[in-house]
C-alpha positions in Angstrom: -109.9 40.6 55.7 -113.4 39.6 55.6 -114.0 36.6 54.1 -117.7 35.8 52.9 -119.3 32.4 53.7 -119.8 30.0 51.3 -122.9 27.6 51.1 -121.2 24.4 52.1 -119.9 27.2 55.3 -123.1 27.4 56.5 -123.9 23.9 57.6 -124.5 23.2 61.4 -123.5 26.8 62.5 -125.5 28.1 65.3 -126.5 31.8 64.9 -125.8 34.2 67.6 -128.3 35.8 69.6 -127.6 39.7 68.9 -130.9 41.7 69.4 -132.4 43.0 72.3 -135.7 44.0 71.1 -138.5 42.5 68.4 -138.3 46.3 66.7 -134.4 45.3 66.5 -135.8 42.1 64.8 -137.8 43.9 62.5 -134.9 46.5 61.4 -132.8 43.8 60.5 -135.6 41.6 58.5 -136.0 45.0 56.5 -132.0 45.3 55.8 -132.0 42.2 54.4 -134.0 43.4 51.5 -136.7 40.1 51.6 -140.1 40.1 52.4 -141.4 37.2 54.1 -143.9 36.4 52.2 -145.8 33.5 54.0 -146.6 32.6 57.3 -147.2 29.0 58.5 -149.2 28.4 61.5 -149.2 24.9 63.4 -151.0 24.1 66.7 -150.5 20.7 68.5 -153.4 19.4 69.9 -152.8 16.1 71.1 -153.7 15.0 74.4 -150.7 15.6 75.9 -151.7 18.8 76.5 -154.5 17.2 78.8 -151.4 16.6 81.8 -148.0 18.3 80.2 -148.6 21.9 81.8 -149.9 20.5 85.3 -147.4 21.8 87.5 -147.2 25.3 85.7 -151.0 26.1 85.0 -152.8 23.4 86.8 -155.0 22.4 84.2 -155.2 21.6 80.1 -153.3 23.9 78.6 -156.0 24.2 75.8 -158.7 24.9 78.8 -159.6 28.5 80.1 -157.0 30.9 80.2 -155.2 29.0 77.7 -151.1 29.5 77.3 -151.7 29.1 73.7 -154.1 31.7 73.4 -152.1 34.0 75.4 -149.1 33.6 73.3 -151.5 34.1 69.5 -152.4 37.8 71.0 -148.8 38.5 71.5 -147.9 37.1 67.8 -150.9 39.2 66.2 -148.9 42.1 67.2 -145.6 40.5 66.2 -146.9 39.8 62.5 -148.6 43.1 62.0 -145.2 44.8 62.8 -143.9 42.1 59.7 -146.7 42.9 57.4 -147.2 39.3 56.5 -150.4 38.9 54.6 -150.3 35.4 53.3 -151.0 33.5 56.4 -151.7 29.6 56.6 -153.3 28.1 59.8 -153.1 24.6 60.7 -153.8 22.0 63.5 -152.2 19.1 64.2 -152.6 15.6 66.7 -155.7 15.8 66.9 -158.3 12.6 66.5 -158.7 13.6 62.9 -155.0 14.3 61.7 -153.2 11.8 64.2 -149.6 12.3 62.8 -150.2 11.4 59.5 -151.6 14.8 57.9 -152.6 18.3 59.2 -156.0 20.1 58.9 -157.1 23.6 58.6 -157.3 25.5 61.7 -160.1 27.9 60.3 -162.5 27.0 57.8 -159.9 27.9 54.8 -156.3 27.1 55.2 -155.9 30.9 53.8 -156.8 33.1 56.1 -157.6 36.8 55.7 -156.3 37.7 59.2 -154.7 36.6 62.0 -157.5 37.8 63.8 -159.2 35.0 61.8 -156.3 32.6 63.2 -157.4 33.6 67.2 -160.9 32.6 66.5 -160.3 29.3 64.4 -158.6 28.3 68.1 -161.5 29.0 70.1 -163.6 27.1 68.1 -161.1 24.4 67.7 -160.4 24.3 71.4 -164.3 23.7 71.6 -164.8 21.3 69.1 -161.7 19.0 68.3 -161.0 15.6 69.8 -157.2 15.9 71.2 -155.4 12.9 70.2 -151.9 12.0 69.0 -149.2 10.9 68.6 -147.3 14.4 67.7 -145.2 14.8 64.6 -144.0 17.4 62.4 -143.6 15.6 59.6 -146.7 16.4 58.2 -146.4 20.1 58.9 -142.7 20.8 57.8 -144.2 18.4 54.2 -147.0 21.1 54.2 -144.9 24.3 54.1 -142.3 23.0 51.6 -145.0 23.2 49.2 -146.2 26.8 50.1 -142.7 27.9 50.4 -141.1 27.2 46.6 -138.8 29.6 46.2 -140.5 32.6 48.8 -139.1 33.0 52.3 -141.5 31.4 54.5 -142.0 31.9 58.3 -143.4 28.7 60.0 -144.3 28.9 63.9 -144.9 26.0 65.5 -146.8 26.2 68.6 -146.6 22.6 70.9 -145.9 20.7 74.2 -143.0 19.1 72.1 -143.7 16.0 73.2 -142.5 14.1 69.4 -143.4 10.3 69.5 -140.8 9.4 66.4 -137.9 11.6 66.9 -135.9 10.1 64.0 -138.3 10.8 61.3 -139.2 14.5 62.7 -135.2 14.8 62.7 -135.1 13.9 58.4 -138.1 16.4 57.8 -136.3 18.7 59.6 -133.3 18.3 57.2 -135.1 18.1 54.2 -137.3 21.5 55.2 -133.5 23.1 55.4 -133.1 22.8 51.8 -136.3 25.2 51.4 -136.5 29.1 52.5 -137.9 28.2 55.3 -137.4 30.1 59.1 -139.2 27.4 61.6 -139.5 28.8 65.1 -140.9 26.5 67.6 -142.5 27.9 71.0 -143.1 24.6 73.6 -145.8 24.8 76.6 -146.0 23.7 79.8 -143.6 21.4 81.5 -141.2 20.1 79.5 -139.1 18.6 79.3 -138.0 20.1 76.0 -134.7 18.3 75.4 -135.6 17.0 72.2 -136.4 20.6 70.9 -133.0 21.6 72.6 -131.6 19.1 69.7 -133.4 20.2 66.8 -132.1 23.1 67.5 -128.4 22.6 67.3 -128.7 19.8 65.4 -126.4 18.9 62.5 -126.9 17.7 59.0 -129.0 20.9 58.0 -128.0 22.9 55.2 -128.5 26.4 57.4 -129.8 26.6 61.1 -133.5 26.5 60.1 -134.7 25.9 63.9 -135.7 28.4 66.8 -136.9 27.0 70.0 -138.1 28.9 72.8 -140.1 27.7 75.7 -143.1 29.9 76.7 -143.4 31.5 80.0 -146.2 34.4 80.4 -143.4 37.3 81.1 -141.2 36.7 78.2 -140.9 38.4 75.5 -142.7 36.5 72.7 -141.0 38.3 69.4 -137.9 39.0 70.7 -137.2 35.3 72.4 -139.5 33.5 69.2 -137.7 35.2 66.1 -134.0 36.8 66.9 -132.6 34.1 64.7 -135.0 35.2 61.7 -132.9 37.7 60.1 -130.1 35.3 59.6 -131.7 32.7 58.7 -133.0 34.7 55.7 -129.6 35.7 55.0 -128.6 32.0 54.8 -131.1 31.0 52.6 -129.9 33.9 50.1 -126.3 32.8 50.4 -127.8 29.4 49.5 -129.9 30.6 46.5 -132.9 29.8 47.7 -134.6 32.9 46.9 
């Protein structure tokens, strides 16, 4: 007999990856009755990204024919299949935020569009001093207090190079006890074993983290957000929403 989880069941369980399509991704967002009803946009621009993606674009990875870029078209068409209209954009690394804070990416952190999203990059990519070091501290803080009590769908966009790994780590618990679906997509080189941790880390209250590592023939929704749908689940099971 089925038995249904409990809250305290859901800690450090690793969902399954069951779809083979975004459009199956989609379906199953809609079955779950909840509407996502913010989306959180982060983009590292440290100066990592200056060397990190050498071997597999030999050049920045915020330069011309930018990874990053390539992978915010693919999204646009991602989020208008979601129908998310409150979206936040955010950057992060840079000379101005370091890892202390995070700074709109557009002129308001509301934006009406996520066309408005594609060009707050190419303006930032022309205008803001990379720096560092990374964390996500500052980001994960940031989203808490858009989420309340609304599922929330952050996407993190980085070379996941994270210079203070414990302290990422207790955001990344404390952003579990908010309904709040972070899906991280890494550039360039790697390695990525640090994101390979958060993860399957443990001490979370529901698996919270989706990493997938970018490569110009995958499949953006499907590899980005198949662990979406459950993670909404568990953040109803934990009366969070």
């Amino acid at each position: 007999m089925f038995k249904q989880k409990k809250p305290e069941d859901l800690q450090n369980i690793v969902n399954k990856d069951k779809f083979s399509s975004f459009e199956q991704i989609t379906k199953a967002i809609n079955k779950t009755g909840v509407t996502i009803q913010h989306l959180v946009i982060g983009i590292d621009f440290t100066n990592s990204n200056e060397f990190s993606g050498m071997y597999k674009y030999k050049q920045s990875m915020h330069g011309s024919s930018s990874p990053y870029k390539k992978c915010l078209l693919s999204l646009k068409n991602c989020f208008q299949q979601l129908k998310i209209k409150d979206i936040y954009a955010y950057r992060f690394g840079c000379a101005e935020t370091t890892d202390l804070k995070v700074e709109p990416l557009c002129e308001e952190e509301n934006v009406i569009s996520f066309d408005e999203v594609i060009r707050g990059y190419d303006k930032a990519v022309k205008n803001v001093e990379l720096s560092g070091p990374t964390s996500y501290q500052p980001l994960f803080e940031k989203t808490m207090k858009l989420a309340n009590k609304e599922m929330t769908l952050l996407v993190i966009l980085t070379d996941g190079d994270i210079s203070n790994r414990g302290r990422d780590q207790e955001a990344l618990i404390e952003l579990s006890k908010y309904p709040v679906a972070c899906c991280t997509i890494g550039f360039g080189d790697g390695p990525f074993d640090v994101m390979d941790e958060f993860d399957d880390m443990k001490g979370r209250k529901f698996d919270n983290f989706q990493f997938a590592e970018y490569d110009d023939g995958m499949d953006v929704g499907l590899d980005t957000f198949m662990e979406v749908p459950a993670q909404i689940d568990d953040a109803k099971l934990l009366g969070y929403l």
